[in-house]
C-alpha positions in Angstrom: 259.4 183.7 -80.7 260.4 185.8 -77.8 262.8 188.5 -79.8 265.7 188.2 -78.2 269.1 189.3 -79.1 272.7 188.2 -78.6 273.0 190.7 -75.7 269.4 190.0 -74.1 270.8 186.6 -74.0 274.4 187.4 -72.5 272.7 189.5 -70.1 270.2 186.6 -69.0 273.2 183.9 -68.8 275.5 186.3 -67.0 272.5 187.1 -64.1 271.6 183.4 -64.3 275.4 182.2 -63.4 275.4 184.9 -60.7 272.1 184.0 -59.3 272.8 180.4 -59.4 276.5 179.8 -59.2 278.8 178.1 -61.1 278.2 174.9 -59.6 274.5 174.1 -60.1 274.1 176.0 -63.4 275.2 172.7 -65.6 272.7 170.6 -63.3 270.1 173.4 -63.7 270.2 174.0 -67.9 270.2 169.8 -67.7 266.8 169.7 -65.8 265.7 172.7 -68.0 266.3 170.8 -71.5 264.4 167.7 -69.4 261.5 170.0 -69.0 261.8 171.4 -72.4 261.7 167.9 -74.5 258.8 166.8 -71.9 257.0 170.1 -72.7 257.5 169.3 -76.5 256.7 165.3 -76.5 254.0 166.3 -74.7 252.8 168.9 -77.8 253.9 166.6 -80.2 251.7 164.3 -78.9 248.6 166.7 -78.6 249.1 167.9 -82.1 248.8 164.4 -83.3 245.5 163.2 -81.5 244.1 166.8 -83.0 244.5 165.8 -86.3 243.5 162.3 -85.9 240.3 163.8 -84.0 240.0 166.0 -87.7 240.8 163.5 -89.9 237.8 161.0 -88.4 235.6 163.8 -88.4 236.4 164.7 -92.1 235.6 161.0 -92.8 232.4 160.7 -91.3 231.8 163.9 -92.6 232.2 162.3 -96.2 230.6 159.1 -95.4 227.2 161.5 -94.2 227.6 163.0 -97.1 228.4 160.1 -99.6 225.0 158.4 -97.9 222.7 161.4 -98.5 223.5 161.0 -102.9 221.5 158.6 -104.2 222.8 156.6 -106.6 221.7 156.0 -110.2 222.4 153.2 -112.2 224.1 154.0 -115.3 222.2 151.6 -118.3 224.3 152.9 -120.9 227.6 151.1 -119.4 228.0 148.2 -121.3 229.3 145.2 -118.6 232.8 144.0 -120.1 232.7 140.6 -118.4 229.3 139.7 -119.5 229.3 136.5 -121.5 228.1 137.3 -125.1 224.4 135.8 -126.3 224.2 133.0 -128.2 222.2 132.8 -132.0 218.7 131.1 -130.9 219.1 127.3 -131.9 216.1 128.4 -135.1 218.3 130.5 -136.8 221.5 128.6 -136.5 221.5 126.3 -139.4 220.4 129.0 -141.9 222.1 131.3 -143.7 221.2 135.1 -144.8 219.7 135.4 -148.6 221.7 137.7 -150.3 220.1 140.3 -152.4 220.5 140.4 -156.0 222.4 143.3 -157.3 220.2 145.5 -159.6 218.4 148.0 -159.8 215.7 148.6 -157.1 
């Protein structure tokens, strides 16, 4: 993130421990990593409402969209829980003549 190298970083610890002293350094880096895990909650939590700011969006976004089709009724579907039609009470008592077998 910052490119630093193993000696970069030596350097910086060595002019922080002079700077500071031996005896607050620990209590410094301690409210440092307290900042550093505020600073990243904090993120963490920005990141998340962002994408629950895009994901709403993307959804009304759909339902605009989904509203603007109109919508066709497809009359070639045949209903599966339809209840089959009966025979009309006229033709239920006779039966089909057959046809004699023969020449036509």
């Amino acid at each position: 993130m910052f490119d630093i190298g193993w000696t970069e970083m030596l350097v910086l610890g060595i002019v922080t421990l002079l700077v500071v002293g031996p005896r607050e350094l620990p209590t410094m880096l301690r409210t440092l990593g307290q900042y550093v895990a505020k600073a990243r909650d904090i993120a963490a939590e920005f990141r998340n409402q962002v994408s629950d700011m895009s994901d709403e969006l993307e959804a009304r976004a759909e339902i605009e969209r989904l509203s603007k089709h109109e919508f066709v009724e497809d009359v070639g579907t045949p209903d599966l829980f339809a209840t089959p039609k009966k025979s009309s009470p006229k033709n239920a008592g006779k039966k089909k003549a057959k046809k004699p077998k023969g020449k036509a």
